[in-house]
N, C-alpha and C positions, 0 to 999 in steps of 0.2 A: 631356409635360414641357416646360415651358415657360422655364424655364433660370433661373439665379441673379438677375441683375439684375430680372427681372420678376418671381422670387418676392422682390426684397426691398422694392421698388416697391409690390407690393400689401400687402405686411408694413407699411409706413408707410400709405399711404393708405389702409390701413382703421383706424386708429388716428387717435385724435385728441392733440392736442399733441406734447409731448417723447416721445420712445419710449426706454425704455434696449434697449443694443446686444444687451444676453440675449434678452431679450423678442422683437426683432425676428429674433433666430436661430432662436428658437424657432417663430416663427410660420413663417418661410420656409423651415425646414426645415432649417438650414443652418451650416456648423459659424460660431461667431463672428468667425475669420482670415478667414473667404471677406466676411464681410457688413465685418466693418471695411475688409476692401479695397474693397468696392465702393461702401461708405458715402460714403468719402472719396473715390473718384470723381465721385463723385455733388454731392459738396459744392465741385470743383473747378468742378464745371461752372455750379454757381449752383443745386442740387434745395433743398438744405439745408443747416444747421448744426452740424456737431458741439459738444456741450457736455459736456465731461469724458466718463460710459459713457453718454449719452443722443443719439440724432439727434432734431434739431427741424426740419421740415419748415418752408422760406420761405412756401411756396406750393404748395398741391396741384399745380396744373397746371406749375408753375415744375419742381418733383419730377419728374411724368409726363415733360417735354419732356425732361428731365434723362436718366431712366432710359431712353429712347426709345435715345438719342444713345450710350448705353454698351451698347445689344442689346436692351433690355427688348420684350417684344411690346407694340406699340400701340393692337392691339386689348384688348388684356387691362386695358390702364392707362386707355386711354381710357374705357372703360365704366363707371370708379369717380371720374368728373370730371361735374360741372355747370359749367354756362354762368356760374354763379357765381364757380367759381373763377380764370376765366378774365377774368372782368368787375372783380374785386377785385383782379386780377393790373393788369389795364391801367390801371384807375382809379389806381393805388398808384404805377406808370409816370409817368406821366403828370403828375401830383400833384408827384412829384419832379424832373421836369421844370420847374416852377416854372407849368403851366396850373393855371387854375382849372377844377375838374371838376366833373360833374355825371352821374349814375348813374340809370337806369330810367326815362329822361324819357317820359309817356306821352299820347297825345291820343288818347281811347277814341271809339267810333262809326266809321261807313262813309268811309273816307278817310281815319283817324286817322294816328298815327303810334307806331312803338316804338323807341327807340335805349336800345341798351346803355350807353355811354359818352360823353360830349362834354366835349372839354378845349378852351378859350380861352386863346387869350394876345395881347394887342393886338387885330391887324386879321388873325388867320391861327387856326384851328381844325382839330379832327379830328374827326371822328365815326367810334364804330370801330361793329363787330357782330362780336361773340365768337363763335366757331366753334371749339364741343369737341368738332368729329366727330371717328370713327376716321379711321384713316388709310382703309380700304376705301370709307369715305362722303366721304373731302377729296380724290375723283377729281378733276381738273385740267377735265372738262366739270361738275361738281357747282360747284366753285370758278370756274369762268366765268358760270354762271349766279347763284351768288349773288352776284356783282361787281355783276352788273348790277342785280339787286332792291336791294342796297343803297346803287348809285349814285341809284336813283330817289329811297329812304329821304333819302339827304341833299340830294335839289332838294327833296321833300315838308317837311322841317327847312325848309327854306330860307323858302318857301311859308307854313310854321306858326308860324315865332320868332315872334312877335307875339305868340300866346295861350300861349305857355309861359314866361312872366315872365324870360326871359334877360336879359343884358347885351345891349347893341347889336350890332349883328351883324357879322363880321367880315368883310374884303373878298375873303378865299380860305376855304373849306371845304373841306379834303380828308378823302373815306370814305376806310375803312382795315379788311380783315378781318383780325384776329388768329386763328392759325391753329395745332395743335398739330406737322403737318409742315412738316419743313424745305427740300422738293425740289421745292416749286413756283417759278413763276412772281414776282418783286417785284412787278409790276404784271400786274392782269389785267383787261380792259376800264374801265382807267382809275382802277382801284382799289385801294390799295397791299394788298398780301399778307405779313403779319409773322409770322414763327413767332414761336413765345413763344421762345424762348433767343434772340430779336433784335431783343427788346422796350429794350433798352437803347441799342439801336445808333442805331435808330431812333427816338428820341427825341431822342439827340443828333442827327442829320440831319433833325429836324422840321422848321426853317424853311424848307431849301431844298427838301424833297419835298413841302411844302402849296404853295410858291412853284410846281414846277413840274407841279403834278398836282392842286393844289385846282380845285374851283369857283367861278369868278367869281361870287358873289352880287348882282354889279351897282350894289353901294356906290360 
């Protein structure tokens, strides 16, 4: 048994759009007083939207981090998340931020490059890497080492702007992995660490965290 919150978590995330409040009781099991409480918790936290007897999900992963934070199992939620929604999450972030973004930028062949997300603003940038692991795979040595592959991702960026038609390059890059857990590290080998419910936070403290933790590009 896996408990309310995580049956009503995967009662949305396996649905697509608006859910009415029956339907998702239905599917979770569960009487409609239990799922409207925990609906509007959920909607507190920033998962989703209530609209009249419907929840409308903001963001799968937005939801997942949501239900995480009110009991939900993480392994259960995570398993019904891609790296899409997490990428669509940060891009949208980001976007409202007032950067200019740019999604899936790729340079195929041996020494290529892959980045998830890259936001511009001025002379200061992010490049993130989406990480929808569970929580048993977002170990704190898992999350050390992919700090590091992805600080290399963003000197290899640095290296490549040229043949991927960007704007000018800007005089700070800071990498950044978005992350479904909340209980690591901000920084881990130089690398910012954002849970998604802190996607907003950080976004308003963008300038002074590329200030103090970007990449000098050498501009």
């Amino acid at each position: 048994m896996l408990g309310p919150a995580t049956d009503v978590a995967l009662a949305l995330l396996g649905s697509e759009g608006c859910v009415p409040l029956s339907d998702v009781a239905s599917r979770a099991g569960l009487s409609r007083d239990v799922v409207q409480a925990y609906l509007s918790r959920m909607e507190e936290v920033g998962g989703l939207r209530l609209e009249g007897d419907s929840a409308c999900p903001l963001n799968r992963a937005l939801l997942a981090a949501a239900a995480v934070r009110l009991g939900a199992d993480p392994e259960a939620v995570s398993r019904l998340l891609s790296w899409r929604d997490f990428e669509g999450l940060v891009a949208e972030a980001l976007s409202e931020a007032g950067l200019r973004v740019w999604r899936n930028l790729r340079v195929p062949g041996r020494g290529g490059l892959e980045v998830d997300v890259l936001g511009l603003e001025g002379d200061r940038g992010v490049v993130v890497d989406c990480k929808r692991w569970s929580y048993r795979s977002s170990s704190p040595s898992r999350i050390a080492e992919a700090a590091l592959r992805h600080a290399e991702r963003a000197r290899r960026l640095i290296a490549l702007w040229g043949s991927l038609g960007l704007p000018d390059m800007p005089r700070r890059l800071l990498p950044a992995l978005v992350v479904l857990r909340e209980d690591l590290p901000k920084v881990v080998n130089g690398v910012a660490v954002v849970p998604v419910l802190q996607l907003s936070g950080f976004t308003r403290e963008l300038e002074a965290v590329v200030d103090e933790l970007g990449i000098d590009t050498g501009l």
